[in-house]
Structure formats: structure tokens, C-alpha cells
C-alpha positions as CSV (number, residue, x, y, z in Angstrom):
1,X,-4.2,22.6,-8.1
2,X,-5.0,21.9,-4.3
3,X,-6.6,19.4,-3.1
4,X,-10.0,20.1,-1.6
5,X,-10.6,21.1,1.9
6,X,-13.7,21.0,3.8
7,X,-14.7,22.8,6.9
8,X,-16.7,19.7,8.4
9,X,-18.3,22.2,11.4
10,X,-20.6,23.9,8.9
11,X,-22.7,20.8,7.8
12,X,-24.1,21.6,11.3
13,X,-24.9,25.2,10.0
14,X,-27.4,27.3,8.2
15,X,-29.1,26.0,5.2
16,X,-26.5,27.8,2.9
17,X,-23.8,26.9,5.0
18,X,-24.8,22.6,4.7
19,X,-25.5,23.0,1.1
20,X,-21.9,24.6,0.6
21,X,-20.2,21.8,2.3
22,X,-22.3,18.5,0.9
23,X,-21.1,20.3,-2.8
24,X,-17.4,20.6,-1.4
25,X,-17.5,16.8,-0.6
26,X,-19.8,15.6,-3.5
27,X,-17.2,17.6,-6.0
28,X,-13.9,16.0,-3.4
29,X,-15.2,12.6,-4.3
30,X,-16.2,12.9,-8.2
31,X,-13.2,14.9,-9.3
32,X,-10.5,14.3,-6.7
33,X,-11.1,11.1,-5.0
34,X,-9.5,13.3,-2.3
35,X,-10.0,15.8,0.4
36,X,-9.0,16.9,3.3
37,X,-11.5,17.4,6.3
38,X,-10.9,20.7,9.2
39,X,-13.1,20.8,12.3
40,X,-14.0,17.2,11.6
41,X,-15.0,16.7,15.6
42,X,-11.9,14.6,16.4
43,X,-10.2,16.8,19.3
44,X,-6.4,18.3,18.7
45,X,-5.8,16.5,22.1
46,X,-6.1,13.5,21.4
47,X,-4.8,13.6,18.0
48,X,-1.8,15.1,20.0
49,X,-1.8,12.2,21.9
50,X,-1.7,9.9,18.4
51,X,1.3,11.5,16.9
52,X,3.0,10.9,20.2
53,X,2.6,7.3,20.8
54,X,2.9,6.4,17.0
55,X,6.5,8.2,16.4
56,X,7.8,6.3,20.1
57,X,6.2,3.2,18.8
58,X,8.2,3.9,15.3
59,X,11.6,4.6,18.1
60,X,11.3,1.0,19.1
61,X,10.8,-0.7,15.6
62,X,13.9,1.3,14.1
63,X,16.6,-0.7,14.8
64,X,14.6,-4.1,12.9
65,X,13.5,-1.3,9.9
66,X,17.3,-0.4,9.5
67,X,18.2,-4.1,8.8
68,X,15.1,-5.2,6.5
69,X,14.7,-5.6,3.1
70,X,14.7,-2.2,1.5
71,X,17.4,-0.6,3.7
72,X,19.7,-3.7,2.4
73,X,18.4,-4.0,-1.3
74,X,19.2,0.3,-1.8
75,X,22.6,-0.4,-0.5
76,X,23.2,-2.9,-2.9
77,X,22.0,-0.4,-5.0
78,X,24.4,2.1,-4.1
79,X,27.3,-0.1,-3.6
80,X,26.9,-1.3,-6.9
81,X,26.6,2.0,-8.5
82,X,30.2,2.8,-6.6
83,X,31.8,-0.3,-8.5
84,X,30.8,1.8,-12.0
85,X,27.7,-0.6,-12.7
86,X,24.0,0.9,-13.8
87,X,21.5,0.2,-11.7
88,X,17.1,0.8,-12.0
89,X,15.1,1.5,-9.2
90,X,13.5,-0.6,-7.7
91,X,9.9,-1.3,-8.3
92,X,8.6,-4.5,-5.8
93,X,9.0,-3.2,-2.1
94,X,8.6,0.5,-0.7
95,X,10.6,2.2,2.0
96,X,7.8,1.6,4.6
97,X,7.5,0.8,8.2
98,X,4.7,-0.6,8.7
99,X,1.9,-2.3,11.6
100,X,-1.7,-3.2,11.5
101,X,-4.5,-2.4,14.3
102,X,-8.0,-4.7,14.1
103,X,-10.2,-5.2,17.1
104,X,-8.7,-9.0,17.0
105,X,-4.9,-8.6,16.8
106,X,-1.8,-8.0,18.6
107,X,-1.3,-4.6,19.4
108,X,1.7,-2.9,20.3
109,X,2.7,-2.5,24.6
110,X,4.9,0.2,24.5
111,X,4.6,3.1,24.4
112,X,2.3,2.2,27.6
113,X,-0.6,4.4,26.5
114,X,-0.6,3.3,23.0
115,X,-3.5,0.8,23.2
116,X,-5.5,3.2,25.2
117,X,-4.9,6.4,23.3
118,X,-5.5,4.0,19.7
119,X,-8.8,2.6,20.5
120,X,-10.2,5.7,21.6
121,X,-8.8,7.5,18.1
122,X,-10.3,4.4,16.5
123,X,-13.8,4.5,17.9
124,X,-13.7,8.2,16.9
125,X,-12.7,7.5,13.5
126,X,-15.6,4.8,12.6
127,X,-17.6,7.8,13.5
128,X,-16.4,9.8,11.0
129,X,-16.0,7.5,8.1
130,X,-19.9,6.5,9.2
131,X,-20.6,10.7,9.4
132,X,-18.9,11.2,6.1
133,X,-20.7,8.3,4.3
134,X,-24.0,9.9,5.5
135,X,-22.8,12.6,2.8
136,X,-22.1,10.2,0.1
137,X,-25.5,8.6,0.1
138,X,-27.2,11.7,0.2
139,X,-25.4,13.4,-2.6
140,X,-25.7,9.9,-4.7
141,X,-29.6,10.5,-4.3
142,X,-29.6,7.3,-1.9
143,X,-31.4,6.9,1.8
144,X,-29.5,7.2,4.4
145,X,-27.5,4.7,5.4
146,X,-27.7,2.5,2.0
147,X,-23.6,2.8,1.5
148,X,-23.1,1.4,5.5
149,X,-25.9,-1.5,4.7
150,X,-24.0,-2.4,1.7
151,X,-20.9,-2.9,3.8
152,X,-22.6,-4.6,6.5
153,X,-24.6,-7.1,4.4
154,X,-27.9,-4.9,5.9
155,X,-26.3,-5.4,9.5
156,X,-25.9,-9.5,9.4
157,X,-21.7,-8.9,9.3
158,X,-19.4,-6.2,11.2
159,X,-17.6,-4.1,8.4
160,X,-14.1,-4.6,8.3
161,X,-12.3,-1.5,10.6
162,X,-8.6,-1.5,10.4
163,X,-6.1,0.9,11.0
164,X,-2.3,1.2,9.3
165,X,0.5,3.1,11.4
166,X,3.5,3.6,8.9
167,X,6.3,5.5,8.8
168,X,8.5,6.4,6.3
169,X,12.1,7.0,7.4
170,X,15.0,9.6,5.5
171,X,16.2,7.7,2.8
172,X,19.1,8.5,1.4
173,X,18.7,7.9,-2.5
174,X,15.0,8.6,-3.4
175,X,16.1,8.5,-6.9
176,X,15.9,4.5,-6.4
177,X,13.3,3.4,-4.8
178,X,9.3,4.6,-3.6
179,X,8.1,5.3,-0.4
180,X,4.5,3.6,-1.3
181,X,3.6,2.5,-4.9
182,X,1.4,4.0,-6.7
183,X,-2.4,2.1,-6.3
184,X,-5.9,2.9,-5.4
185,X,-7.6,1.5,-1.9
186,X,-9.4,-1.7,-2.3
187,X,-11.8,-0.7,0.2
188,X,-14.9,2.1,0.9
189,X,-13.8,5.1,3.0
190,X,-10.2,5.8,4.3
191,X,-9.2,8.8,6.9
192,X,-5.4,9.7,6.9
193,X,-3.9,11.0,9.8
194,X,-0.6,12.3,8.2
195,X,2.4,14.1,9.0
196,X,1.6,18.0,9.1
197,X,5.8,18.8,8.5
198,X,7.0,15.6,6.4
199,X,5.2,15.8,2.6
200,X,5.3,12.7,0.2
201,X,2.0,12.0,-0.5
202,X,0.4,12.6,-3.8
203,X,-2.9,12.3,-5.6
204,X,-3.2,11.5,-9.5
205,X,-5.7,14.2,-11.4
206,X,-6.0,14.6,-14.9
207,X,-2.4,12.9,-15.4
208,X,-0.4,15.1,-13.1
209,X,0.7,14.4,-9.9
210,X,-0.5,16.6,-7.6
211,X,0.8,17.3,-3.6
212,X,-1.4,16.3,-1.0
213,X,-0.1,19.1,1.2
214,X,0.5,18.7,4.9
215,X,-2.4,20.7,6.3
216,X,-2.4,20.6,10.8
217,X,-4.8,18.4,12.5
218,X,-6.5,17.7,9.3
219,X,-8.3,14.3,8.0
220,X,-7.4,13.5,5.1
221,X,-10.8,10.9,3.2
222,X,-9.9,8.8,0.0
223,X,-12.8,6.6,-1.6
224,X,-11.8,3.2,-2.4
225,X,-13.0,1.1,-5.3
226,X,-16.0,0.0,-3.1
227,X,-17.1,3.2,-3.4
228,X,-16.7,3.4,-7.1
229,X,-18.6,0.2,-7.5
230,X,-21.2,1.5,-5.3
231,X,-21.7,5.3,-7.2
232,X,-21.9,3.3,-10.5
233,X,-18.6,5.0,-11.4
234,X,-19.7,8.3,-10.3
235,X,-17.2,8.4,-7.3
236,X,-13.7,7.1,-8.8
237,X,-11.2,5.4,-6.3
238,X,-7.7,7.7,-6.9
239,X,-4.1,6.6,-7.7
240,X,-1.8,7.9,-5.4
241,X,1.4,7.2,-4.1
242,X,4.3,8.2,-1.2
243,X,7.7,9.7,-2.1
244,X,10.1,8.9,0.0
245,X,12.5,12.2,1.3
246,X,16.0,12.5,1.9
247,X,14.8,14.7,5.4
248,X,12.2,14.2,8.4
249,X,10.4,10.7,9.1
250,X,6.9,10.9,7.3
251,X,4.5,9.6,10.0
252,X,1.1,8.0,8.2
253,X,-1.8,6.9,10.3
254,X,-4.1,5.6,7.8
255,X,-8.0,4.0,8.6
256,X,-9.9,2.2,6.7
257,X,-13.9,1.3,7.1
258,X,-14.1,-1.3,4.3
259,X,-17.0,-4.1,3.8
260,X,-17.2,-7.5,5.4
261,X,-15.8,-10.4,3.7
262,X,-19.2,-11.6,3.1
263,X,-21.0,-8.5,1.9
264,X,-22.6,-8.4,-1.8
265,X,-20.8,-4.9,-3.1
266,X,-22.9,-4.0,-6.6
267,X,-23.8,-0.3,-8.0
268,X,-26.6,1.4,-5.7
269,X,-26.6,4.4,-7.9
270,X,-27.3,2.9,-11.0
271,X,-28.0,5.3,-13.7
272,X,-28.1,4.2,-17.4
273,X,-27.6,0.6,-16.3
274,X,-24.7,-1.0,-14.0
275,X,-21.1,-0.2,-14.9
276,X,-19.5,-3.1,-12.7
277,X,-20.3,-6.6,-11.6
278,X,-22.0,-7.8,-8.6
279,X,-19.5,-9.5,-6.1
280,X,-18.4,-10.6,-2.7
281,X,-16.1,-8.3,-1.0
282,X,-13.8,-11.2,0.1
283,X,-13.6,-12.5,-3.7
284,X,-12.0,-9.1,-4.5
285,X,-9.6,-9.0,-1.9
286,X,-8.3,-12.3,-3.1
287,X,-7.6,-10.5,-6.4
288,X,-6.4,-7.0,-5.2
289,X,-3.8,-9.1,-2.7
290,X,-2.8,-10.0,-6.2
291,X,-3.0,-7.1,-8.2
292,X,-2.6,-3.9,-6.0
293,X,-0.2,-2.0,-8.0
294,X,-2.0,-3.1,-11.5
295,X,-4.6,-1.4,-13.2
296,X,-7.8,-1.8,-11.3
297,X,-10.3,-2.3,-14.1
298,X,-9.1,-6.0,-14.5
299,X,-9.7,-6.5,-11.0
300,X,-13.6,-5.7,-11.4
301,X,-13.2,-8.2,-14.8
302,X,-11.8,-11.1,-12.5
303,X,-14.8,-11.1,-10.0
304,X,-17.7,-10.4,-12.6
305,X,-20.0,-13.8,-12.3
306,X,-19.7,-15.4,-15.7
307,X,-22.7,-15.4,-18.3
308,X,-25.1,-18.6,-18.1
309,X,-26.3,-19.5,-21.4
């Protein structure tokens, strides 16, 4: 199996050619979760320009990633195992490097073009999650713009647009611990930037793990359990997870157009009655910070309103 791709260019085209892609991406989202976009609009330039300031940001943050948590917890790991004892893997920290870009935050100075080159990859990327949710309420039957309205609290509240850079560096003993832990996205719609050279990411489907594969210049879209909540069920956030490899330095540039705090998230496409509660986004976050790596069905249990009598 091999996950979806999706020539974006074409929803531009002929009749045939619009209908063929809104199927791809209808079937991407109901029986993948996953797919990967081509000739999305974003150009090789600048994503060019991305991969470059990203891996020479990851250059400076090296040395501090070599002496954290996971590098010295593996080679207690490994030391141990050389003394004759049996060690597990570990299963409460992955072999990540990891920063945060929002509008309001500190971003990285060096490289010197990194703030430049980010925020115009950013504002290019809110385009396409906003392009690509155009799709989704269309082939959930719903007026356009209903799934951006939802996140936006009908425009009162800005939705929430952030952007992680990881990286995930050799590591030695895979065997013993992950690169990212296997969980779905707590938010709506999530573009990948990743590595086109260094593999590790992988999708669940029907059970079996399957290779997100390293496709050039490609975007790779995810729906998040707002999005589930929002199809009734009809779009299903995915499970997937990061392997960590013994070679190459697995660079992840990972965006994520989620709701406000404040928005109301409930099923738009409701047919045969509402699957999942009514909530405030910001109510689930304060359980998913919690629960990430657990099932996620409790999490839509926590936030249900209870019954009046």
C-alpha cells in the first residue's frame, strides 16, 4: 500500500480533471487520514530555501541535543546492557529535536535568513491548509468555508497557526527507543514538509504500519481529530509515528492550522445524528496535553458536557 498522492495543479483543470482530484482527496481523508500533495503552488525555491535554514538551525542546537535527556537515558541503556543486565525500551520521551514558530514567540536569529525565509513559507502554508479545507467542505456536502468558520468562531478569533521544525538525529540503538510516539494530531489540518532522503514516518491503516515514503518537494496533509469531530466521523484523525534510523538526520517541518482556543468544535456533517460532543477547542487541549499517546476516544468522553436532568 502507498499512501495517496495528489497532483494539486489539476483542481485548476478541466471538469474531469477537478472531479479526479476532489475524489483523490475525499478518499486521502476517509481511508488514509493521509496524503501527500505535488504541484501544491508552494515554489521548489523557497522550499529550497526551508530545508536550508532549518538543517543550519539544527547545526547550532546539536551540541545541547547531544547532552539532553534521550541521548543520556539510551546510554544508560546501553551501558547497562554492557554490564549483562536486560533492559526495555523506552516508552516516555522520543529522539527529537525540536522548536516552535507562532506569530507571538521567539524565533530563532541564526541562520540570518531564517525568520525571513519562515514567515514567508508560513504565509504560504495557511494558504494551502485554507485551499485544501475548501476541498473538505465541499466533499462533506458543506458551503464553503464552514470548516474555516468553525475554527475561527465565524471570524470573532484568529485560528491557531503554528509551525514545528524537528529533527531527528542517527541514533545508534533504534531497537530502544522512538523517534515520535505513536498519536493522532489534536488539531484540524497539518502540512508536512519532510525529509525527501531520510524515511521514518509511518501511517497506521487497517492495523499495518505503512511507510510514508519520502516523495521531493512534496506536502504531506494529515487531518486532526478536529476534523474527525467536524465530518461526524466521516474523516478519521490517523495514528502515526517516527522511527528513528541508525543513518542520515530526518529533517520534519510540520504546520498546523488548528482552531482558536475559544472556538465551539461540534459535527457539521451530521448524518444519522452527532457522533461526538460539542466542545471548546481549548477544553480539549487541556486533555490531549494529557493524553496524547492514549487512545483518543476517551479524550472526546472527557470534554462531552454532562446530561442535565
Amino acid at each position: 500500500m502507498v499512501v495517496p498522492v495528489v497532483d494539486l495543479s489539476k483542481l485548476d483543470g478541466g471538469a474531469g480533471e477537478r472531479a479526479e482530484v476532489m475524489a483523490q482527496i475525499d478518499n486521502g481523508c476517509e481511508a488514509w487520514g493521509f496524503f501527500q500533495l505535488v504541484n501544491h503552488g508552494v515554489p521548489k525555491e523557497l522550499l529550497d530555501r526551508v530545508k536550508k535554514v532549518c538543517s543550519e538551525s539544527y547545526r547550532l542546537r546539536e551540541e545541547a541535543f547531544m547532552a539532553s535527556e534521550p541521548v543520556r537515558t539510551l546510554e544508560g541503556l546501553v551501558e547497562a546492557e554492557r554490564r549483562g543486565e536486560a533492559v526495555a525500551p523506552v516508552d516516555d520521551m522520543d529522539w527529537e529535536d525540536i522548536f516552535y514558530l507562532h506569530d507571538d514567540n521567539q524565533w530563532p536569529s541564526s541562520p540570518p535568513e531564517f525568520k525571513e525565509t519562515m514567515r514567508e513559507y508560513r504565509a504560504k502554508l495557511r494558504e494551502l491548509a485554507e485551499r485544501v479545507m475548501e476541498v473538505m467542505d465541499e466533499n462533506l456536502g458543506l458551503e464553503k468555508g464552514r470548516m474555516k468558520r468553525a475554527f475561527t468562531g465565524d471570524g470573532r478569533h484568529a485560528p491557531l497557526f503554528g509551525t514545528k521544525v524537528s529533527h531527528y538525529p542517527p541514533c545508534p540503538r533504534p531497537d530502544l527507543i522512538t523517534g515520535l510516539r505513536a498519536h493522532t494530531d489534536a488539531g484540524g489540518v497539518i502540512l508536512l514538509f519532510q525529509d525527501d532522503r531520510v524515511g521514518g514516518l509511518q501511517v497506521l491503516k487497517g492495523g499495518e504500519w505503512i511507510d510514508v515514503q519520502p516523495l521531493a518537494d512534496a506536502i504531506v496533509v494529515n487531518t486532526g481529530d478536529q476534523v474527525e469531530v467536524l465530518s461526524n466521523g466521516r474523516y478519521q484523525s490517523a495514528w502515526h509515528r517516527v522511527l528513528p534510523m541508525r543513518d542520515g538526520n530526518r529533517r520534519s517541518v510540520a504546520s498546523f492550522y488548528n482552531p482558536s482556543f475559544e472556538a465551539t468544535i461540534s459535527p457539521a456533517a451530521a448524518d444519522g445524528g452527532d457522533a461526538y460532543p460539542q466542545y471548546m477547542f481549548g477544553d480539549y487541549m487541556d486533555v490531549y496535553n494529557k493524553q496524547k499517546f492514549d487512545a483518543k476516544e476517551p479524550r472526546f468522553e472527557a470534554v462531552k458536557a454532562p446530561k442535565t436532568a
